[in-house]
Each structure stands twice: as structure tokens, then as C-alpha cells.
N, C-alpha and C positions, 0 to 999 in steps of 0.2 A: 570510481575510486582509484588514487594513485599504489603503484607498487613502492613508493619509497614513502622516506620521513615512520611519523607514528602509525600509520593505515598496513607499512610489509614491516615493520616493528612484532606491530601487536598480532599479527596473520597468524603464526602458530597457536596463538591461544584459542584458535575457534579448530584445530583441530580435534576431530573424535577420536578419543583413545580407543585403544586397542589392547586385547590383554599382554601383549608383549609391551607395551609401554606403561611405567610409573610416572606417576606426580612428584616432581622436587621442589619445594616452594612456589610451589605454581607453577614450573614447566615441566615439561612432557619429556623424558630420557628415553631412549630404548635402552633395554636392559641388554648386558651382555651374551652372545650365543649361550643357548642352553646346552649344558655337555653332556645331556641325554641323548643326543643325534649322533655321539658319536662313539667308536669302537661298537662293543657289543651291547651296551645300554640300550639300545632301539629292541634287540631283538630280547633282551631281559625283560625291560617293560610290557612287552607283546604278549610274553609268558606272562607275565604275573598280571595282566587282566584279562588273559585265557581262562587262568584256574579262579581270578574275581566271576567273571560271569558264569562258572558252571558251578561254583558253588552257591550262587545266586540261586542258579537255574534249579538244585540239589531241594534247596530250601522250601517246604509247603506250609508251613506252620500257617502263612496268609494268603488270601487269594491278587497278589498284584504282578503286575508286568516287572521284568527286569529292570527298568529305568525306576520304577518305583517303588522297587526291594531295593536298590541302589542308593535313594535317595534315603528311604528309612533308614537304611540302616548308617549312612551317615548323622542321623538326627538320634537316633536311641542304640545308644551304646548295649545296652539290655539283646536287644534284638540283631546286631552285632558278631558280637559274642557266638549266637545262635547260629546264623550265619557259619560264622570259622567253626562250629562245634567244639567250643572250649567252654 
């Protein structure tokens, strides 16, 4: 296959997206830096999924692993709630 004409045209569309890239009318953007990486937001985020995992951890009501308290409780708002103890 040639690199020019329609064959390095059409090249980017066989790229595998990435979560850092969006679809625009069929092409593939990278999205602008995320302004979590910077100042103190890396170490805020840090904290607030310190105190997510140990109130996970906190939680007995069911018998699952933290990835899978994790995952419930993004699916049943009910259980949640439980969770934050509100």
C-alpha cells in the first residue's frame, strides 16, 4: 500500500481510540489537557478516592470485593446513599 493519495488519506480512520480521544463527525480529536494534573487537583482527587475506598471498605451490608461495591454502587443509587451513610 502507498503512503499518499486516498490509502494516508483514509490512515487515521483505522486508528484505535483511546479514552483520551473523541469522535467528531468521524474523526478522532484529542481532547484538550485535562486541568486535573494540575495545581493541587491531583492531590484533591487522591483524597477523595482515599475516603471513596474506605468508605467502601466501611460498608458490610453485602458480601463483595471493592471493585464490585464500586461498581454497585454506581448502578443502585439506593445502595449508594448506604454507602455515604445519608
Amino acid at each position: 500500500m502507498s503512503d499518499n493519495g486516498a490509502d494516508g488519506f483514509l490512515g487515521f480512520a483505522h486508528k484505535v481510540p483511546t479514552n483520551a480521544d473523541i469522535m467528531v463527525r468521524g474523526y478522532f480529536v484529542v481532547r484538550p489537557a485535562c486541568r486535573t494534573r494540575t495545581g493541587h487537583a491531583p492531590e484533591n482527587l487522591a483524597t477523595l478516592r482515599h475516603i471513596a475506598v474506605n468508605l467502601l471498605k466501611q460498608e458490610h451490608s453485602c458480601n463483595l470485593g471493592i471493585k464490585s461495591k464500586r461498581l454497585k454502587a454506581g448502578w443502585d443509587e439506593s445502595y449508594m446513599l448506604k454507602v455515604l451513610n445519608i
